[in-house]
N, C-alpha and C positions, 0 to 999 in steps of 0.2 A: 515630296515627302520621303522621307530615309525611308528604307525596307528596314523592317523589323526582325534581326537574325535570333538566332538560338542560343548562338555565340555571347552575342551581346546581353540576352537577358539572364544567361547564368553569369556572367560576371558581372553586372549588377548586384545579384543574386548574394556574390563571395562577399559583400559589403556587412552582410546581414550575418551574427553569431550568434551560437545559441549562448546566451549567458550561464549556465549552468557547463555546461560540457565547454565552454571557449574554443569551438570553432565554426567553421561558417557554414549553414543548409546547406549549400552544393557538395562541398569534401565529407558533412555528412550524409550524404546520400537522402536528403530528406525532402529535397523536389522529385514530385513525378508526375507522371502526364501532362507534361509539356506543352503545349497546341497554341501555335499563333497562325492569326488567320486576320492578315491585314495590318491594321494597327490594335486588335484582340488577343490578348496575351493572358490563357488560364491555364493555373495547374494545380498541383496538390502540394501541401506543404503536410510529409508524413510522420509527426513526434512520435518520441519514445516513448510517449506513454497518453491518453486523452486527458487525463490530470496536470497533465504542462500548467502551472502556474502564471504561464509567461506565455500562451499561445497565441491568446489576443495582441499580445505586443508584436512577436514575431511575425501573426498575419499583416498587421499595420507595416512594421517595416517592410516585409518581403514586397506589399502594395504599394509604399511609396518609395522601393528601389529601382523595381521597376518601371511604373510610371514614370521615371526622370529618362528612361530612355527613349532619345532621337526618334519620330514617327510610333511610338506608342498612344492611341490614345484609350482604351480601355482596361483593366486588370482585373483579375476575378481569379481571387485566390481562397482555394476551398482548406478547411484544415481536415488530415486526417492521422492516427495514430498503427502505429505496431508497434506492442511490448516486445522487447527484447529478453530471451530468457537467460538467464545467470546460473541456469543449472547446468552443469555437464551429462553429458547424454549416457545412460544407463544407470540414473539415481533410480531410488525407493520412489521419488515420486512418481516421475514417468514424464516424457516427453511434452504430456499434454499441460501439465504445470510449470509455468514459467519462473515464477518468483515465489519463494517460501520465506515468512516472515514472522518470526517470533514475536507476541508482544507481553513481555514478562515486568516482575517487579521483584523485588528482595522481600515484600513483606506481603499478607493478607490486608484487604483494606482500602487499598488506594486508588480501588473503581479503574483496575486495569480491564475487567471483561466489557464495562460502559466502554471503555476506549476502542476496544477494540472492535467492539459493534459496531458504533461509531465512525469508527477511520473505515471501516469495510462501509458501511452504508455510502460513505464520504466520496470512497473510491468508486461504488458502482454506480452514483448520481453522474458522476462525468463519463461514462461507458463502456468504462474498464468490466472482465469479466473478473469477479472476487470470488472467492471461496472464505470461509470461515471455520477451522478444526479447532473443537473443543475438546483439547488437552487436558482441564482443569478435571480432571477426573473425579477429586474426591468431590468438588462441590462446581458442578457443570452446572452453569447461570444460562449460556446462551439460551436454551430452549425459552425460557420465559421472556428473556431479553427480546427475543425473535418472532415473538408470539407461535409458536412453534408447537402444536401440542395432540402430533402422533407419531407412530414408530415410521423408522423406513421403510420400505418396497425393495424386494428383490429386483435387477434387474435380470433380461433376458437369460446373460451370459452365468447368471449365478452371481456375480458381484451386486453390492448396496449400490440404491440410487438416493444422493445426499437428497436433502430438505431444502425446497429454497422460501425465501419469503425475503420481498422488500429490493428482489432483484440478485439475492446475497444466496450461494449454494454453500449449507451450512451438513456437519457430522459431528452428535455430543452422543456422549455414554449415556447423558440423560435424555435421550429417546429411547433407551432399550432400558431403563428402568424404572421401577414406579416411584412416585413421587414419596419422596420422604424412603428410602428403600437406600440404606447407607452401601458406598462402592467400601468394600475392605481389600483391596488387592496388597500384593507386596511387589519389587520391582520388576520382576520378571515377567509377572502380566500384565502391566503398563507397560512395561515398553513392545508385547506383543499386539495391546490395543489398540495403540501408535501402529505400528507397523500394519495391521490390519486395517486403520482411517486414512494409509496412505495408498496401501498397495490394493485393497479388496473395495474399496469406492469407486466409484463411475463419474470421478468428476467434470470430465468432460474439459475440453478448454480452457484454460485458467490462469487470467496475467499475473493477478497477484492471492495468493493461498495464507490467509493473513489465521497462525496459529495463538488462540490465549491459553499460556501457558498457566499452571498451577503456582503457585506463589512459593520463594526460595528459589533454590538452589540444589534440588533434587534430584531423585529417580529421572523423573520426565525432561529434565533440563539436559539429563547425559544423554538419556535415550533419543532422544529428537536430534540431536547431535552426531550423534552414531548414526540413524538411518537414512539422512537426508544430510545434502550439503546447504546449508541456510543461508538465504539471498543476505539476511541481518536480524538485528533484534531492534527492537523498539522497547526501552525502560521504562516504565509507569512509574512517578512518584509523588508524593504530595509537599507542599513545602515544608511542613517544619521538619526540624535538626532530626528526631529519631526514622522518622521514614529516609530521608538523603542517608541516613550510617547505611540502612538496609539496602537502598538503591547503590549503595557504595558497589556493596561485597554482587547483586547483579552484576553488574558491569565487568566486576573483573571477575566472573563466573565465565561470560561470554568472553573474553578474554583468553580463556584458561583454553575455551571448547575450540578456539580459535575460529569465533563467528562476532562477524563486523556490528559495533553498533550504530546503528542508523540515524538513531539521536532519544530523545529524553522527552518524554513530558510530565510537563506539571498540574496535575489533576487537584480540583476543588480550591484552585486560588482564588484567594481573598481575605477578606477581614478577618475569621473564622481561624483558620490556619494560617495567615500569611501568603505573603509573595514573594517570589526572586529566587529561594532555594535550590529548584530547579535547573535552572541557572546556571549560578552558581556551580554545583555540581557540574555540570557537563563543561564550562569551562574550567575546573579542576581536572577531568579527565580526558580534556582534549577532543571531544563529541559533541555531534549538533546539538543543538539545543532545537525542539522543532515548534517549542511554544507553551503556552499556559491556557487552561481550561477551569472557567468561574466557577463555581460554586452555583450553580441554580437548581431550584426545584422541578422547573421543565426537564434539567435529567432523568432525574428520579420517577417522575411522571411516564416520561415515555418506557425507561425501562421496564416499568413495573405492566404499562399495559403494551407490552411486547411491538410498539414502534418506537424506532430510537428517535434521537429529538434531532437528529437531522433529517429524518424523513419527516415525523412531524411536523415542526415547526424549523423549516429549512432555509428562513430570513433570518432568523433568533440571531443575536449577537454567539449563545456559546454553540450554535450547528454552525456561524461564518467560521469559531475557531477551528475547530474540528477540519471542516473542509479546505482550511488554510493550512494546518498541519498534515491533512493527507495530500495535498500539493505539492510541501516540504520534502514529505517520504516518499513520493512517486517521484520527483529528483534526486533526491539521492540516490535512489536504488539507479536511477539514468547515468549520473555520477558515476558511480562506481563501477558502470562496465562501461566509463568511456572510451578505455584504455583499449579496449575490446572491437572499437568501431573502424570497419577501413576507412580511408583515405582517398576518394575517388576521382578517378581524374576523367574529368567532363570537357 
């Protein structure tokens, strides 16, 4: 029987690429713990993020790369993730948050705070740690969304300790005010509330810090811009023609701030409003498209009793889309600091 080298099972290994980032687990440093013992060959295969869309694939190949090698007769390949973070060391968030993600829209309406619930829920079913900042000042949904319904806790240090529920660590304006109790602030104290749900929170840990912003093109849209560098935005839109004009002028908002957009979605498709607009758009402005979200009432249902419908009902066709668009967006954001990743030579 061949002896089983180390040698030989990383280049087997080089056979296998990540389709998203196009190059191979070894050069990206994504095998570890290595251990062969006989013809027993196990390790870790360690993704850029545990929402890999593709990780079952990758484990299958990295198992049947190796298996083809000479005196191998076992493989046992485990999967495991590290977020990488896109922030530069010494932002307004802090070290401990990795990825900051806008999810905005050009107009009121088009069930951008469902979304973002949603893609956060989506994100922390696969393992990821999420965060959730609600920006939407004047009309903050999360807490209901979230079922969510007391103020925060100081912690030790004198900073806030966020709210979590559903897995998901959540900070709205609407826990520190009574319900129906209108926010009238002007710009200057938004962008210091912002600044304080960055810098005076106890988030702790955080791959992905997934922000729902207020609708337009406003106060908060500059300020979030200025105090933080933004891993991207995510566009909320619905198909018909007047919502796509509003998601237009989004887009080149983010544009303007000079913050990547990540891609587009099409919220409440169907019969109702239409299909494809979405679409459309983002291939006019050269942007992922990350998918379409139906029209159900199970939305509306979970939102209302503050578990979103991918935790509820987490089979559903519209929780599969959701969790397929937060798949999308945990690639891209992988994507985009490929450029970023060494080159190791094994």
């Amino acid at each position: 029987m061949s002896e089983v080298t180390e040698a030989a099972v990383l280049e087997a290994l080089r056979r296998v690429q990540d389709p998203d980032l196009h190059r191979d687990v070894v050069s990206l440093g994504f095998v570890k713990d290595l251990k062969i013992c006989g013809g027993q060959v196990g390790f870790t295969l360690e993704l850029t993020t545990p929402a890999c869309p593709v990780k079952e694939q990758l484990q299958e190949q990295a198992r049947a790369a190796v298996a083809a090698v000479p005196g191998v007769e076992n493989v046992n390949v485990r999967l495991g993730a590290a977020v990488r973070s896109s922030l530069p060391s010494g932002n307004a968030a802090g070290a401990s948050i990795k990825n900051v993600i806008a999810v905005t829209s050009g107009k009121g309406g088009v069930g951008k705070s469902t979304c973002a619930v949603n893609l956060a829920a989506a994100l922390a079913a696969t393992g990821a740690r999420v965060g959730l900042l609600d920006a939407d000042v004047y009309g903050p949904n999360v807490p209901v969304m979230m079922g969510i319904h007391e103020n925060p806790r100081a912690a030790g240090n004198g900073r806030i300790l966020p709210l979590e529920a559903h897995g998901i660590k959540t900070i709205s304006v609407g826990y520190m005010v009574e319900d129906g109790q209108p926010v009238m602030w002007r710009g200057p104290m938004l962008h210091r509330a912002l600044e304080q749900f960055f810098q005076d929170v106890e988030w702790g840990e955080i791959d992905y810090l997934l922000v729902d912003m207020p609708p337009g093109t406003g106060d908060a849209q500059i300020s979030l811009a200025q105090l933080v560098p933004l891993t991207g935005a995510v566009v909320v839109t619905m198909p018909q023609e007047v919502s796509l004009t509003d998601v237009r002028r989004a887009i080149g908002m983010c544009r303007q701030v000079k913050c990547e957009v990540l891609g587009v979605i099409e919220n409440m498709s169907g019969e109702i409003f239409g299909t494809g607009g979405g679409e459309k758009t983002a291939e006019a402005f050269s942007v992922p498209f990350l998918g379409s979200i139906p029209l159900e009432p199970e939305v509306r249902r979970g939102g209302d009793a503050g578990v979103p419908v991918v935790v509820a009902a987490p089979d559903s066709p519209v929780a599969r889309a959701f969790a397929e668009i937060a798949g999308k967006l945990a690639a891209a954001i992988a994507t985009r600091k490929a450029y970023e990743l060494p080159i190791l030579e094994v």
